[in-house]
Backbone and ligand atoms as CSV (ligand in chain L), in Angstrom:
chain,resi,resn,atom,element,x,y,z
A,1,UNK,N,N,-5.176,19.782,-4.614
A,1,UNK,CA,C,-4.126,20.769,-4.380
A,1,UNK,C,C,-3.956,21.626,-5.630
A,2,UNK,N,N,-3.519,22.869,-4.984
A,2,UNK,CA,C,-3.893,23.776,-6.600
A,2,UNK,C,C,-2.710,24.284,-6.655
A,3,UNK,N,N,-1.395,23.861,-8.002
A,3,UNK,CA,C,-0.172,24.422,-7.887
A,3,UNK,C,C,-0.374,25.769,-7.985
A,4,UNK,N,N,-0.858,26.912,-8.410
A,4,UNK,CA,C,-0.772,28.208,-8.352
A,4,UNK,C,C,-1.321,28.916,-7.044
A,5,UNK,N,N,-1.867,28.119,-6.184
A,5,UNK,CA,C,-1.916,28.649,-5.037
A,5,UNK,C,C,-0.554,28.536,-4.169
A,6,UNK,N,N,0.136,27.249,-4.079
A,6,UNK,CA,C,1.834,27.055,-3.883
A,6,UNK,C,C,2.749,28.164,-4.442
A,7,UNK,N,N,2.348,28.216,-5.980
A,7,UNK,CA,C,3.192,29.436,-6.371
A,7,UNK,C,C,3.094,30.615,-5.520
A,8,UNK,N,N,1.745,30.762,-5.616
A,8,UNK,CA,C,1.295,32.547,-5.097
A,8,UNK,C,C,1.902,32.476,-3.813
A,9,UNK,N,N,2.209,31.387,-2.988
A,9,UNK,CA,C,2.916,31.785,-2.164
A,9,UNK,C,C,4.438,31.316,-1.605
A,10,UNK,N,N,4.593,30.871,-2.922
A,10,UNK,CA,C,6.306,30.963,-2.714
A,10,UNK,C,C,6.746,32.384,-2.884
A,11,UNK,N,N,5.957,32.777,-4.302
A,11,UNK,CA,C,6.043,34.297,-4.542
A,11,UNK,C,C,6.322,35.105,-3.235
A,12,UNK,N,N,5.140,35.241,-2.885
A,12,UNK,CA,C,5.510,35.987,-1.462
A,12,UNK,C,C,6.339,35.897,-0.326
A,13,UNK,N,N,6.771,34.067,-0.331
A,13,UNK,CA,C,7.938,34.519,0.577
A,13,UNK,C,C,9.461,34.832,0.164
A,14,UNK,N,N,9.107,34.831,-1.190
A,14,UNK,CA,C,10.343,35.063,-2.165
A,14,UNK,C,C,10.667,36.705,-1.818
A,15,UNK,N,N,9.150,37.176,-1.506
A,15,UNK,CA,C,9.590,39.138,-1.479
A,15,UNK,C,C,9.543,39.395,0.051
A,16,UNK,N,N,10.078,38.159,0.773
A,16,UNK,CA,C,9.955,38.558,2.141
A,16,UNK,C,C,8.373,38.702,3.259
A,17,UNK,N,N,7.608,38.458,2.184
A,17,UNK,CA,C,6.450,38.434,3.430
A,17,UNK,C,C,5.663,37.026,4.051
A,18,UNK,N,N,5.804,36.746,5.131
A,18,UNK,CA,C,5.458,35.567,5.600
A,18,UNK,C,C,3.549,35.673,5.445
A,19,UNK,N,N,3.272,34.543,5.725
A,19,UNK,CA,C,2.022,33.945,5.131
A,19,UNK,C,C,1.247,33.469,6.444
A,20,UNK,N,N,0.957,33.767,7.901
A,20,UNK,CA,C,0.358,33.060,8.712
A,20,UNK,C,C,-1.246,33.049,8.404
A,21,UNK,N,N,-2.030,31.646,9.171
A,21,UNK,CA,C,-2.919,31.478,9.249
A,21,UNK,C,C,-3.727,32.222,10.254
A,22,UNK,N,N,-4.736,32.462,10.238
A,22,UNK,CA,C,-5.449,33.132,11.656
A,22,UNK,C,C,-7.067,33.159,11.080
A,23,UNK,N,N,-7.429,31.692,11.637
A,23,UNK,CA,C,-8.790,31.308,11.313
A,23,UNK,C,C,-9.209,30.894,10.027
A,24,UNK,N,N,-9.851,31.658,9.244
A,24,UNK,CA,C,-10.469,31.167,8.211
A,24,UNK,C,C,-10.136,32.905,7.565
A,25,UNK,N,N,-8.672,32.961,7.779
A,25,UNK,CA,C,-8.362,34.459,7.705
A,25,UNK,C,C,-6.490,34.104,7.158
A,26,UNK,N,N,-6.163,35.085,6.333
A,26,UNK,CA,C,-4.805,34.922,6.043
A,26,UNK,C,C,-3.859,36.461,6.640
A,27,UNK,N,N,-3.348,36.597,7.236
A,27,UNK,CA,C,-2.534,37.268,8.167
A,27,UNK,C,C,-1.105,37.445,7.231
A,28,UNK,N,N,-0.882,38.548,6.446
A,28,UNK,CA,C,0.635,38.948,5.887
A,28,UNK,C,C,1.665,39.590,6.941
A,29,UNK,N,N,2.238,38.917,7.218
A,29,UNK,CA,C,3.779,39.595,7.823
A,29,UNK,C,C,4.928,39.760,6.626
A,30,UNK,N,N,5.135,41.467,7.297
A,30,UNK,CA,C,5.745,41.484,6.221
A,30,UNK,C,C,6.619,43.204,6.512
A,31,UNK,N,N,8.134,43.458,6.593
A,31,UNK,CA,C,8.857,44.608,7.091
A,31,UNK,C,C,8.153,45.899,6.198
A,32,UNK,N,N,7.685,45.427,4.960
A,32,UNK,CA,C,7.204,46.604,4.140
A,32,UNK,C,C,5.920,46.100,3.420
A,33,UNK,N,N,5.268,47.408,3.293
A,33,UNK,CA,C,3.910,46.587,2.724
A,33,UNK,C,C,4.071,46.001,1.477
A,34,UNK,N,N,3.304,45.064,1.204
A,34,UNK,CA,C,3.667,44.111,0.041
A,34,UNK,C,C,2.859,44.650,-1.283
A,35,UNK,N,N,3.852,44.394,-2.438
A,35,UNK,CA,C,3.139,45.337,-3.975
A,35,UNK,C,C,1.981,44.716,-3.931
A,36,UNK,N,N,0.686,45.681,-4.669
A,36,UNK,CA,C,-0.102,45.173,-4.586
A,36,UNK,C,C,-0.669,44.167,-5.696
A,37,UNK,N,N,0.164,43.870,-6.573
A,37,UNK,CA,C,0.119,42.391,-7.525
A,37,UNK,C,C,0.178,41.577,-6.478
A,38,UNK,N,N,1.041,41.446,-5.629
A,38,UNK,CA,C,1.519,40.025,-4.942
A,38,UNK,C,C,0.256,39.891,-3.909
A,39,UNK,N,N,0.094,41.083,-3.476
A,39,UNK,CA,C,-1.570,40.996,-2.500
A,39,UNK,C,C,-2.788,40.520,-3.427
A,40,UNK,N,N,-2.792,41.114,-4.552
A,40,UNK,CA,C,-4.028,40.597,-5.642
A,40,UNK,C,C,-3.848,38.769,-5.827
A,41,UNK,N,N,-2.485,38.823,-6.224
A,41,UNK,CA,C,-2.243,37.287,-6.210
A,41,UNK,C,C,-2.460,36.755,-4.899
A,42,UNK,N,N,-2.652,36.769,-3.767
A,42,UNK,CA,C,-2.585,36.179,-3.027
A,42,UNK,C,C,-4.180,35.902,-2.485
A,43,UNK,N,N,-5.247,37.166,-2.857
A,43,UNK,CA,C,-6.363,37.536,-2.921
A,43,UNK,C,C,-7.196,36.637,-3.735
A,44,UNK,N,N,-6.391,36.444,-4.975
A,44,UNK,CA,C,-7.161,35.523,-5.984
A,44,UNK,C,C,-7.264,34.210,-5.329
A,45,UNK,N,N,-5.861,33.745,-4.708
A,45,UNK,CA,C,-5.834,31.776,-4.424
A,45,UNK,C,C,-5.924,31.770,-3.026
A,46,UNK,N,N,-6.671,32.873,-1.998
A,46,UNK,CA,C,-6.904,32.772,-0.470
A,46,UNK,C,C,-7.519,31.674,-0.375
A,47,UNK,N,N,-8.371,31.050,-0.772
A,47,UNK,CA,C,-9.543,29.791,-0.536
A,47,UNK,C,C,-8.647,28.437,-0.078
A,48,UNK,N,N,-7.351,28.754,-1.944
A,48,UNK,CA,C,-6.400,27.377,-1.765
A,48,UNK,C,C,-5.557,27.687,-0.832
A,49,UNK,N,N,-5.095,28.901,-0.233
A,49,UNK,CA,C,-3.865,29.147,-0.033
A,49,UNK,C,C,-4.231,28.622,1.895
A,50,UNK,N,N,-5.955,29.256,1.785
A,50,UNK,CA,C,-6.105,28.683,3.085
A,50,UNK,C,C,-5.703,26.895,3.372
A,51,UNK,N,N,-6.685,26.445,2.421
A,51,UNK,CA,C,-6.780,24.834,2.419
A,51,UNK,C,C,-4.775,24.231,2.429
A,52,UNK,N,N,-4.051,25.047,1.721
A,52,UNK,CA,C,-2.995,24.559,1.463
A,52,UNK,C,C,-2.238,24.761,3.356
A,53,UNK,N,N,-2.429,26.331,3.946
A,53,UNK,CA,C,-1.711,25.859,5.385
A,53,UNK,C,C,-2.337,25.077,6.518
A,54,UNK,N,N,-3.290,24.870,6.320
A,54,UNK,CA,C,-4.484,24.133,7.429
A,54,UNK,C,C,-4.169,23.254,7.782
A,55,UNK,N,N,-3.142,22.998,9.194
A,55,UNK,CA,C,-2.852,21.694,9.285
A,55,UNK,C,C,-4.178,20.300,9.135
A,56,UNK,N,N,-3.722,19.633,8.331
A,56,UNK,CA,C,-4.100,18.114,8.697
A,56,UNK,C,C,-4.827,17.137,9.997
A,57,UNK,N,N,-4.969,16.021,10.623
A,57,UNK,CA,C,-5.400,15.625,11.372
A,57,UNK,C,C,-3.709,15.424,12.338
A,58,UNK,N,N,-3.055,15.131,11.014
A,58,UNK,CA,C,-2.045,14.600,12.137
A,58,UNK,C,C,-1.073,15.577,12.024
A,59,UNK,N,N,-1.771,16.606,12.158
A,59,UNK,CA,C,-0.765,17.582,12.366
A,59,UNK,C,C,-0.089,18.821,11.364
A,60,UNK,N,N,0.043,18.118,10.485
A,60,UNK,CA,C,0.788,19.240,9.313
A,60,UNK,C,C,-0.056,19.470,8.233
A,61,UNK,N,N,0.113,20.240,7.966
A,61,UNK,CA,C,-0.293,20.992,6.104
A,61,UNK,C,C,-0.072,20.750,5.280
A,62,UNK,N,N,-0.768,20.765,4.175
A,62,UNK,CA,C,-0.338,20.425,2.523
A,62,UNK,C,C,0.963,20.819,2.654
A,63,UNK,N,N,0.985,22.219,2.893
A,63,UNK,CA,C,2.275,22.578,2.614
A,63,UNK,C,C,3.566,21.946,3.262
A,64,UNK,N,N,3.358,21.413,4.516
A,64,UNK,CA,C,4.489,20.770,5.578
A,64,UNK,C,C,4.821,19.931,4.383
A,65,UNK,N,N,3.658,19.033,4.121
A,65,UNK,CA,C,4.113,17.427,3.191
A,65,UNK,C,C,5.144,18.049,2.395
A,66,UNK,N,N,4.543,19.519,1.245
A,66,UNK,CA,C,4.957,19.621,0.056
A,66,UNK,C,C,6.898,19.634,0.377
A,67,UNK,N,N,6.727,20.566,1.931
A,67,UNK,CA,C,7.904,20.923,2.044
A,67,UNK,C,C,9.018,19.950,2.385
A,68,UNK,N,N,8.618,18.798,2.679
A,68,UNK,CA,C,9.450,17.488,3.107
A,68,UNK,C,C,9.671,16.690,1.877
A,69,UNK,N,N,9.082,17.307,0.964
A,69,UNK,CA,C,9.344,16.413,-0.263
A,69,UNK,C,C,10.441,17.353,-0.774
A,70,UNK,N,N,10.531,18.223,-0.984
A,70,UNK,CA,C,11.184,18.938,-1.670
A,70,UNK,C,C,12.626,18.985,-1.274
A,71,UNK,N,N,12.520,19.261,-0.176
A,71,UNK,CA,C,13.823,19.267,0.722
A,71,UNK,C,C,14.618,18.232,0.678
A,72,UNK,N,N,13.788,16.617,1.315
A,72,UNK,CA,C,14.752,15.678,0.624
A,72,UNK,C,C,15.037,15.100,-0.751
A,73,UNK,N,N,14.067,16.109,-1.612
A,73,UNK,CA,C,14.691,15.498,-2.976
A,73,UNK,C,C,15.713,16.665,-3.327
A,74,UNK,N,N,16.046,17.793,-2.590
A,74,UNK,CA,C,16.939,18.614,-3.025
A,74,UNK,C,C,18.384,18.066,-2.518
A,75,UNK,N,N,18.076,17.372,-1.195
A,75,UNK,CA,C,19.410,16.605,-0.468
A,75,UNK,C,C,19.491,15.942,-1.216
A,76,UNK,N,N,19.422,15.023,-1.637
A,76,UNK,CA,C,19.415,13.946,-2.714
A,76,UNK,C,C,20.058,14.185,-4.009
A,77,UNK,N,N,19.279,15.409,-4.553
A,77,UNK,CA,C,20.056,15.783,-5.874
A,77,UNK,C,C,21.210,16.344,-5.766
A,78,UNK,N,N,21.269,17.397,-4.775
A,78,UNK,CA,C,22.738,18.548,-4.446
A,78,UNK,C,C,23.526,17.880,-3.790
A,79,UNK,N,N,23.103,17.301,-2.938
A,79,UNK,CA,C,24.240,16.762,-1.796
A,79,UNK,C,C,24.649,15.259,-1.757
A,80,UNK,N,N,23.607,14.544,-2.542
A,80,UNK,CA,C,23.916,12.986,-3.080
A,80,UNK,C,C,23.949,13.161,-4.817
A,81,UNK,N,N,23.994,13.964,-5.201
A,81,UNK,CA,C,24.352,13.773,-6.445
A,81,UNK,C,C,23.855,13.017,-7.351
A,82,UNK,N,N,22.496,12.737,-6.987
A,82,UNK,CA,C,21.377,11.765,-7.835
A,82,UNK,C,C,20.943,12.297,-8.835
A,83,UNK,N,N,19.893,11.740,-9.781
A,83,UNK,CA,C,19.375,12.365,-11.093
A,83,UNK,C,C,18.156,12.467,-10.390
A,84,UNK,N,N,17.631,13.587,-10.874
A,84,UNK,CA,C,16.476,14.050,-10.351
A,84,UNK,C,C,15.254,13.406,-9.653
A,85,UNK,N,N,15.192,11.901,-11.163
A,85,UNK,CA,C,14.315,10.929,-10.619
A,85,UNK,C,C,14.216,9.938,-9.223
A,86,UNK,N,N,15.955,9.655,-9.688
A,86,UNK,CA,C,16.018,9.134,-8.366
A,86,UNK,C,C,15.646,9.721,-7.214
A,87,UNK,N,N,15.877,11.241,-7.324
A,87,UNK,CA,C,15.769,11.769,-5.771
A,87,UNK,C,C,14.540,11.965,-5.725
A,88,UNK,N,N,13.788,12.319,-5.855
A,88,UNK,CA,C,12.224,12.094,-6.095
A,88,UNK,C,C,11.676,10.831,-5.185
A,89,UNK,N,N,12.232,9.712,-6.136
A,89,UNK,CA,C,11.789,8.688,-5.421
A,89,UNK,C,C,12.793,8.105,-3.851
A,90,UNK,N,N,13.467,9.116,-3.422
A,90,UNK,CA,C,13.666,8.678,-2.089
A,90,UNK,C,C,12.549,9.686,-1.509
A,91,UNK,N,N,12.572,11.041,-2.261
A,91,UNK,CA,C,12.215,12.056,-1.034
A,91,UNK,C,C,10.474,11.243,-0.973
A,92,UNK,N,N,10.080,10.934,-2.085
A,92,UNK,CA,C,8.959,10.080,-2.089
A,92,UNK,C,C,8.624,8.996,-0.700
A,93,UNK,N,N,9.329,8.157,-0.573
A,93,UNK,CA,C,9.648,7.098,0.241
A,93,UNK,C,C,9.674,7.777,1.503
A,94,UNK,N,N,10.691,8.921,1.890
A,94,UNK,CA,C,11.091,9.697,3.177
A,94,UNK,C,C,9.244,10.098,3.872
A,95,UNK,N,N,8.579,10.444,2.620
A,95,UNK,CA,C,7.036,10.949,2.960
A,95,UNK,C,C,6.474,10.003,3.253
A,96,UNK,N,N,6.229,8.733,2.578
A,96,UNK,CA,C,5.653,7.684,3.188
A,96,UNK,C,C,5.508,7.224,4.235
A,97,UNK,N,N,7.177,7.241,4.556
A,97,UNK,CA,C,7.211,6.679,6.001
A,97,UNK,C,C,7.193,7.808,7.395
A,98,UNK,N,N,7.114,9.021,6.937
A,98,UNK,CA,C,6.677,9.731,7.930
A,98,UNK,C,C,5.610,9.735,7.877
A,99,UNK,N,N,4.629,10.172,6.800
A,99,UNK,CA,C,2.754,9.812,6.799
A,99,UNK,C,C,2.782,8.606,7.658
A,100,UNK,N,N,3.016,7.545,7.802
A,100,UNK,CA,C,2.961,6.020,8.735
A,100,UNK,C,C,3.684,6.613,9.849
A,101,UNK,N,N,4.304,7.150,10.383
A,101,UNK,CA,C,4.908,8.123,12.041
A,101,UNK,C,C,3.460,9.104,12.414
A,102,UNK,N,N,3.028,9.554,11.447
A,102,UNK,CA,C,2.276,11.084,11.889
A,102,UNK,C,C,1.036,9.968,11.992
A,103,UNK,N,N,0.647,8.908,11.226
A,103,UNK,CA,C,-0.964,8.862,11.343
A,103,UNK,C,C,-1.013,6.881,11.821
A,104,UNK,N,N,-0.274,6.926,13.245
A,104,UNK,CA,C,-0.455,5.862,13.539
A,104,UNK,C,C,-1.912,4.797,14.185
A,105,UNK,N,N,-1.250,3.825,13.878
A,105,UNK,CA,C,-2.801,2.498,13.926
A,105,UNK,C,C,-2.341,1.899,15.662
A,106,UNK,N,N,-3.250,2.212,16.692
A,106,UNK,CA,C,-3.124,1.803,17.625
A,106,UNK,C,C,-4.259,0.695,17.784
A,107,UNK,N,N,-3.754,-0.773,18.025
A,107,UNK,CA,C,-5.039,-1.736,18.115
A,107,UNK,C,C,-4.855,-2.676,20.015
A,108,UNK,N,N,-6.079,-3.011,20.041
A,108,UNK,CA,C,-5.999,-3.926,21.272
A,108,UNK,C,C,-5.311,-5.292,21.243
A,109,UNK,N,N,-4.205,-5.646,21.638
A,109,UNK,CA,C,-3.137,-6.675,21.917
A,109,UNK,C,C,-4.266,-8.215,21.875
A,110,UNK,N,N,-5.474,-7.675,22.026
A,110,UNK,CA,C,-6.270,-9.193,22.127
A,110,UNK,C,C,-6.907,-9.608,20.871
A,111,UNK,N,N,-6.748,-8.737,19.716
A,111,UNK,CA,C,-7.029,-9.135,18.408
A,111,UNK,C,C,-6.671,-8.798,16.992
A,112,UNK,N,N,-6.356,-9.294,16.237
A,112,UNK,CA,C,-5.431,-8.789,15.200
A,112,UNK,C,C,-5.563,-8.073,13.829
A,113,UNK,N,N,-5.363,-6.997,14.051
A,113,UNK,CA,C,-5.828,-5.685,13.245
A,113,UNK,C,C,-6.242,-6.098,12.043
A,114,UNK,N,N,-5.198,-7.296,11.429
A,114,UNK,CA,C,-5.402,-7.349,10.444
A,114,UNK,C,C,-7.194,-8.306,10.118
A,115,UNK,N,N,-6.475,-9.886,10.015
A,115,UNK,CA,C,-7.546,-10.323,10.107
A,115,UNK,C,C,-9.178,-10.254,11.505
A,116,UNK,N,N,-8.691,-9.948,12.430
A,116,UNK,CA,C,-9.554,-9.386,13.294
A,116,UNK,C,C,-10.055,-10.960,13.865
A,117,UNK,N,N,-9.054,-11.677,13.728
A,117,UNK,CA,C,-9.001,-12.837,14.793
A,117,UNK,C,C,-8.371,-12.864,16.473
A,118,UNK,N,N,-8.060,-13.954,16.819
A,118,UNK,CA,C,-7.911,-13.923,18.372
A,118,UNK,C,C,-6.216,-14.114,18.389
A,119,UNK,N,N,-5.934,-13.668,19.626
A,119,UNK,CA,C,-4.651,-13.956,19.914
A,119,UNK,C,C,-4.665,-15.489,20.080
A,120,UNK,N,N,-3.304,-16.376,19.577
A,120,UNK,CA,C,-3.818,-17.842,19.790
A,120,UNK,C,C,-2.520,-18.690,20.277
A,121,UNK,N,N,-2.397,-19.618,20.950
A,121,UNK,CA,C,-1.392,-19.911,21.154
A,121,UNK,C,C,0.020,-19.938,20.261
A,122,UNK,N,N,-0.567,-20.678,19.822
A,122,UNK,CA,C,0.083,-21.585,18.255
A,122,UNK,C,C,0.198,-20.070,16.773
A,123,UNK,N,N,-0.459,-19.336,17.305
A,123,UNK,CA,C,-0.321,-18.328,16.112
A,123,UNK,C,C,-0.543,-16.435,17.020
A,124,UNK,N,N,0.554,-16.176,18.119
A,124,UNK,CA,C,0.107,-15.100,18.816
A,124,UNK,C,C,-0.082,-13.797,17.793
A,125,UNK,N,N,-0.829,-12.747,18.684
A,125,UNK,CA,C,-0.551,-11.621,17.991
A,125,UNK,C,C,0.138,-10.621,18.693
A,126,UNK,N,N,1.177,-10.374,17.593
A,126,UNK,CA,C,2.536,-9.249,18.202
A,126,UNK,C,C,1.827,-7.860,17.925
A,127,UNK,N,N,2.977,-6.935,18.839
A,127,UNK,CA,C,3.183,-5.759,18.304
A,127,UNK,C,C,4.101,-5.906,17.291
A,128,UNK,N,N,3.332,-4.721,16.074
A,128,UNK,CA,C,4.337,-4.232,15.261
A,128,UNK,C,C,5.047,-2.726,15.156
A,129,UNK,N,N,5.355,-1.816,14.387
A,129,UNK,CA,C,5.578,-0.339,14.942
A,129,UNK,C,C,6.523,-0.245,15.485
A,130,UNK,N,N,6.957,1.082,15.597
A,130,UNK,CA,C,7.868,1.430,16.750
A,130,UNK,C,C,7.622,3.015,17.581
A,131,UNK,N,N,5.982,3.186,17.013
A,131,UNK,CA,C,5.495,4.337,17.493
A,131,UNK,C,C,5.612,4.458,18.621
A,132,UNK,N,N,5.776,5.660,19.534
A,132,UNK,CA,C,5.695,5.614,20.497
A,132,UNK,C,C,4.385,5.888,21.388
A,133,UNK,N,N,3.154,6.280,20.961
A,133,UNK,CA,C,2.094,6.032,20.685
A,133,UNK,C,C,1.073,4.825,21.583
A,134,UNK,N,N,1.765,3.924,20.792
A,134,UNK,CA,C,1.058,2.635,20.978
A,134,UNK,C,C,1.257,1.471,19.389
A,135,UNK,N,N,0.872,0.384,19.782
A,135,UNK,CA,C,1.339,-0.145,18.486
A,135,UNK,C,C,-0.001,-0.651,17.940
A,136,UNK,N,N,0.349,-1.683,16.762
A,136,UNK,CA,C,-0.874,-2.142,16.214
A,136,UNK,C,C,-0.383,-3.823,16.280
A,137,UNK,N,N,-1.328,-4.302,16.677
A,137,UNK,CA,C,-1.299,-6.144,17.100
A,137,UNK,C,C,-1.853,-7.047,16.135
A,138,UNK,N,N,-0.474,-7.940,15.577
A,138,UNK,CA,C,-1.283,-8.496,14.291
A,138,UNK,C,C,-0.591,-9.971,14.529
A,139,UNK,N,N,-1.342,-10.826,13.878
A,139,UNK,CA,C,-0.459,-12.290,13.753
A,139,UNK,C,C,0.730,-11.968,12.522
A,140,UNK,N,N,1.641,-12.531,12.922
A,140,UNK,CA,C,2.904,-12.320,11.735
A,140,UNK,C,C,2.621,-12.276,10.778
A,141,UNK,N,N,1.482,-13.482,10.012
A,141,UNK,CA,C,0.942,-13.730,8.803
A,141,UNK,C,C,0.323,-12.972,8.367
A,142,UNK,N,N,-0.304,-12.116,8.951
A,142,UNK,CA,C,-1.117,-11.073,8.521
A,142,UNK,C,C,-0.463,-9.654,8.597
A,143,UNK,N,N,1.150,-9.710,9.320
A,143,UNK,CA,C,1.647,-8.414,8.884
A,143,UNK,C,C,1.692,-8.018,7.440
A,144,UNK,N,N,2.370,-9.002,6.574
A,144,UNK,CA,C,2.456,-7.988,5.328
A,144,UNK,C,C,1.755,-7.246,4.087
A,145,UNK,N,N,-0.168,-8.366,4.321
A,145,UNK,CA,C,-0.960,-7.624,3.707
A,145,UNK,C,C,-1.436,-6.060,4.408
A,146,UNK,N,N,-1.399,-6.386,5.681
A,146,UNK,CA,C,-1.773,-5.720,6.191
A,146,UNK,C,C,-0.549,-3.926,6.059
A,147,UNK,N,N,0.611,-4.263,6.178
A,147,UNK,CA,C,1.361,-3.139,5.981
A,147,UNK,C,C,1.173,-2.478,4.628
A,148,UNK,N,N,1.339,-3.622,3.279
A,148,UNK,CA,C,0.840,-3.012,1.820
A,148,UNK,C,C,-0.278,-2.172,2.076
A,149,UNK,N,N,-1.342,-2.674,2.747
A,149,UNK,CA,C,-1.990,-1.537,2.799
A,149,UNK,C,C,-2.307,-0.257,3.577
A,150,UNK,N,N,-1.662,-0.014,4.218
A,150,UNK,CA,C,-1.377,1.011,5.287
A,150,UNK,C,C,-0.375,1.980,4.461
A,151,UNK,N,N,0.413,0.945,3.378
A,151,UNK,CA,C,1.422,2.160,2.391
A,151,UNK,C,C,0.916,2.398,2.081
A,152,UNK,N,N,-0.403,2.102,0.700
A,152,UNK,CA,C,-1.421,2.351,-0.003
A,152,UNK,C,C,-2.310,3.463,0.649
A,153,UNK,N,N,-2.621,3.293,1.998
A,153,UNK,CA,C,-3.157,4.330,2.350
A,153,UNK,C,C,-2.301,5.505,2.576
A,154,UNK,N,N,-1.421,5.546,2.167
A,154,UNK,CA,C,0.236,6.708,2.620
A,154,UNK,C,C,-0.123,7.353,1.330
A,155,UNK,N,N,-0.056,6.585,0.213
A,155,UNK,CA,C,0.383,6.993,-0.797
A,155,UNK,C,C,-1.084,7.704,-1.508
A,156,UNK,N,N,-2.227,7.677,-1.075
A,156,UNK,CA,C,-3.603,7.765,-1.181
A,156,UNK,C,C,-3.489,9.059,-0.985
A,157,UNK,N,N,-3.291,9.323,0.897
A,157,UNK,CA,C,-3.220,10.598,0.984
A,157,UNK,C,C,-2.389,11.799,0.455
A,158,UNK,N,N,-1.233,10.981,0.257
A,158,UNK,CA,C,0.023,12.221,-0.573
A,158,UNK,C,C,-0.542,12.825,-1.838
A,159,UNK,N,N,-1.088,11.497,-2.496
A,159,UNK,CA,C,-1.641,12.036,-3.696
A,159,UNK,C,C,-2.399,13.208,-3.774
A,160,UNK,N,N,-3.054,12.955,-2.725
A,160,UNK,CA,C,-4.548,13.970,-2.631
A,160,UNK,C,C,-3.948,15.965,-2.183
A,161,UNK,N,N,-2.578,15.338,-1.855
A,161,UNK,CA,C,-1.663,16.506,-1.798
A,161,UNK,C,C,-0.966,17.060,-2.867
A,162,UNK,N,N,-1.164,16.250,-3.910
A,162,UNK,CA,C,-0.346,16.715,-5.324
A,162,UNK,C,C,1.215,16.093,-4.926
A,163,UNK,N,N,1.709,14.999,-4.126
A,163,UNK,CA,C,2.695,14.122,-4.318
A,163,UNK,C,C,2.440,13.008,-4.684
A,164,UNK,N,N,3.593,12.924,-5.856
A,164,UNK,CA,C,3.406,11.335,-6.208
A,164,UNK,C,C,5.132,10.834,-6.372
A,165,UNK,N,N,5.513,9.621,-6.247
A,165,UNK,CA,C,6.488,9.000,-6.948
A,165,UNK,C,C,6.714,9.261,-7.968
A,166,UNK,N,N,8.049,9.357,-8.747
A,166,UNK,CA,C,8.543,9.700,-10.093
A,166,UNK,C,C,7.231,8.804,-11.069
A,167,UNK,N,N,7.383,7.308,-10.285
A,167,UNK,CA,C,6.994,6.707,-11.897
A,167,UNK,C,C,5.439,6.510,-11.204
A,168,UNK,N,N,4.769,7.237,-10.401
A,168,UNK,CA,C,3.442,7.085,-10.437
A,168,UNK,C,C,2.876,8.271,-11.372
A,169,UNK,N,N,3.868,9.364,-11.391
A,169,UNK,CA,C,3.161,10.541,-12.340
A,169,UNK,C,C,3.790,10.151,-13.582
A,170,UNK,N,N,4.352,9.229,-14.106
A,170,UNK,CA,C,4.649,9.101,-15.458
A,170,UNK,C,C,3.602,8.119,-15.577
A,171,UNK,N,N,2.806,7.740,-15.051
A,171,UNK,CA,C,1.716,6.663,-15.454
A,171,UNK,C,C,2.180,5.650,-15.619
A,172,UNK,N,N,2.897,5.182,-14.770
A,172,UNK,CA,C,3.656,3.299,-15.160
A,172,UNK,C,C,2.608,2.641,-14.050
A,173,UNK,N,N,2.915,3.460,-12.836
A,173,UNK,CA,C,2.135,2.326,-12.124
A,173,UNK,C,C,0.698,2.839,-11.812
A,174,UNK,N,N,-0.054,1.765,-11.398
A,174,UNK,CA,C,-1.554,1.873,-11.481
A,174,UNK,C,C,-1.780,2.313,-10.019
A,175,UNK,N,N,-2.438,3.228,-10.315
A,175,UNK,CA,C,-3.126,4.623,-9.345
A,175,UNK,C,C,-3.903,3.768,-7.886
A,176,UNK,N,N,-4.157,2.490,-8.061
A,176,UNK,CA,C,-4.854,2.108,-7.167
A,176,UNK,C,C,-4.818,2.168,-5.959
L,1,ZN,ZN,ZN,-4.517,-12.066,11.815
């Protein structure tokens, strides 16, 4: 993710001109034509600016993520009155668990996602989830490695979006 492609187009909707996608093409809406710095800028980071609205598999765009982060860390700070960090690390959390809504694990009820054993008397395999979707079927015992890593994979992809947790970009915790 390239922050000056984000800029170049906050810029622009800062002067009123919207930003649609249309192919492998960027489309300005806009009541007046836009100066032509802000067109040059926008000219320079088209490549990122494309990659940045392109929805995703499950749906949304770099930019959707960027914008769900922001928003609830602005609720957080303005309207809960948190220190910055803190709000960070909810709006952090708020992304996680929608990345796990948008990119759900649907498995067959007859074997268990995790370890990829049998449903068994003495040890069944449940649904877990509350997707509406479909769920994913695991023995209890094997829910909670199995969820660590399904966050891990949350937090994999955010990254790759330029979100991280307060204390994953201060380098406390390990990137893994
Ligand atoms: Zn299992």
């Amino acid at each position: 993710m390239d922050m000056s492609a984000a800029g170049a187009l906050k810029a622009a909707r800062e002067e009123g001109v919207d930003i649609v996608l249309d192919g492998d093409d960027l489309l300005l809406e806009a009541p007046s034509r836009p100066r032509a710095a802000l067109i040059g800028l926008l000219r320079r980071h088209k490549a990122e600016i494309l990659e940045l609205l392109r929805p995703g598999k499950d749906g949304w765009s770099n930019e959707d993520w960027l914008g769900l982060f922001d928003e609830r860390a602005g609720i957080a700070e303005f309207s809960g009155g948190l220190p910055r960090e803190e709000a960070e690390a909810i709006a952090f959390k708020a992304c996680v668990c929608e990345w796990l809504n948008r990119n759900p694990v649907q498995s067959s009820p007859s074997r268990c996602v995790g370890c990829g054993g049998r449903d068994l008397a003495h040890d069944p395999v449940l649904p877990f989830g509350l997707e509406p979707t479909g769920h994913a079927w695991l023995h209890s015992g094997c829910w909670p490695t199995w969820y660590t890593g399904r966050e891990l994979e949350a937090v994999r992809a955010l990254a790759d979006m330029g979100i991280f947790s307060p204390s994953a970009r201060r380098g406390l915790e390990p990137k893994s």
